[in-house]
Steps between C-alpha positions, in 0.01 A plus 500: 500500500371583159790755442749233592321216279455775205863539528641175536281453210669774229813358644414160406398606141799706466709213586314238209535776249836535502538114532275488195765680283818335414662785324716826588471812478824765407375823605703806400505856635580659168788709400811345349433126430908352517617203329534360844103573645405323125752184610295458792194528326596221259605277814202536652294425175693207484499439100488167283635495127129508417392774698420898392457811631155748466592872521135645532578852486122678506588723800774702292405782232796388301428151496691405260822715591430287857515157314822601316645626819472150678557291220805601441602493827369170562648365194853610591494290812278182361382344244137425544219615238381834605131582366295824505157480612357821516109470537446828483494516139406079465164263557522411858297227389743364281540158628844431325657789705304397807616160507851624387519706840364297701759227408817786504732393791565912537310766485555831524270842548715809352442857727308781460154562614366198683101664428573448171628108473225399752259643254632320215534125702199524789205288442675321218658200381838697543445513897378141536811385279736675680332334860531209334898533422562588823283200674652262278920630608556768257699843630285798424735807503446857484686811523358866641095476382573136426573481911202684595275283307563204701317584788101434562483877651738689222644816556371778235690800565252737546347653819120533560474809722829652287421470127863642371719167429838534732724236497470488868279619751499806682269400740367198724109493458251257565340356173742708293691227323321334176433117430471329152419131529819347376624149395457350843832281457580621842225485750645658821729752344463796369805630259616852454830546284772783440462525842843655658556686208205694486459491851140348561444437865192682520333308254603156634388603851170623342444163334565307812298756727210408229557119506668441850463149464738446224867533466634785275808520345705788341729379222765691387728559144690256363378250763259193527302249701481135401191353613429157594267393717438738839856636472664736237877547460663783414754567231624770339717843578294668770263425771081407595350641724191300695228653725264312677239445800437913605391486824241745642419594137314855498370759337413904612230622463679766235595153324814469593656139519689391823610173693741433773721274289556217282724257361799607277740363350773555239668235281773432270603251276500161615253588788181273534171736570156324628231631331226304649314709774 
């Protein structure tokens, strides 16, 4: 009875948290960003003549060559004011800029190492602004590290028990796969990006066989989720891939990870994913 009541419990929280935030969320994969994935992004966004955009680009090394990138593409297609915000190398005190992005109707986290931009915004004014966008119907987008960074549990990259950084995984072990605490815009989901193209299975399996009570999903290139709510849509070029609820969840007593199975799915464009567990 306590199990059931703990769990109807999270369920219920999970439920008013979402409630409690009015915005979206445009979660790329990485890769080629088209004119077409951007469209969508701007639709979803849903800009007035007033509104801006915040490019907050702190997870790249070449910030600034980031910024460029997506200005200019963003200006091609639209005509809102596009602003640079990289708090990396700024106060994140400063209360103009605070104010300034918690106000901006977009905003959008550049890639490259998600370690990196969580250590510029986490236990700042940046995170709280950016929470308080979102509750208050902004569209927080992000592309590759910008993806993974959306998730409470966020993907790092690197292995415990197998210190050389692969792309993928080579193996299925039991508390192999390393956590950062990330933004926490998504609750119940854990992100992981590029994920046909470099072919990550194993490391989306080892983040569900570590939190088997959340749903995971595998994003790939040139392809999004739109997030509103408990559901996410997906747009884009490719597909997502969701895994959920292992059943019989194991481990050997060499370490090795094994279940019986699990929920999976794979989505295109168009196709409406639940992402409440």
């Amino acid at each position: 009875m306590k199990k059931l009541f703990a769990f109807a419990s999270f369920i219920a929280f999970s439920i008013v948290v979402n409630a409690q935030n009015k915005g979206n969320l445009f979660i790329i994969g990485g890769g080629n960003r088209s004119d077409t994935l951007m469209k969508e992004m701007l639709r979803a966004a849903d800009l007035k003549s007033d509104d801006y955009i915040i490019v907050l680009p702190m997870a790249s090394t070449i910030p600034d060559s980031g910024f460029k990138s997506i200005s200019a593409q963003l200006k091609k297609i639209d005509n809102h004011v596009v602003k640079n915000f990289n708090f990396s190398k700024h106060d994140v005190n400063d209360k103009k800029w605070i104010d300034s992005l918690s106000s901006a109707k977009l905003i959008y986290i550049l890639g490259g190492d998600q370690s990196r931009f969580m250590k510029s915004v986490l236990n700042t004014p940046v995170y709280t602004a950016i929470h308080k966008a979102f509750k208050n119907g902004s569209t927080i987008a992000g592309t590759s590290a910008g993806a993974a960074v959306m998730s409470k549990y966020m993907i790092t990259g690197n292995q415990l028990l197998d210190t050389v950084y692969k792309e993928t995984f080579n193996k299925l072990w039991d508390k192999n796969i390393e956590f950062e605490e990330g933004m926490g815009l998504l609750q119940n989901t854990i992100i992981d990006q590029h994920f046909l193209k470099r072919n990550r299975y194993n490391r989306l399996i080892s983040a569900l066989a570590a939190h088997p009570d959340l749903i995971c999903v595998g994003i790939d290139e040139s392809t999004a989720i739109i997030v509103h709510g408990n559901k996410a849509t997906v747009a884009g070029d490719s597909q997502v891939i969701r895994l959920a609820k292992p059943k019989d969840l194991k481990k050997t007593n060499k370490g090795l990870l094994k279940f019986n199975q699990a929920d999976f799915g794979i989505f295109t464009a168009g196709d409406v994913i639940n992402i409440l567990p």
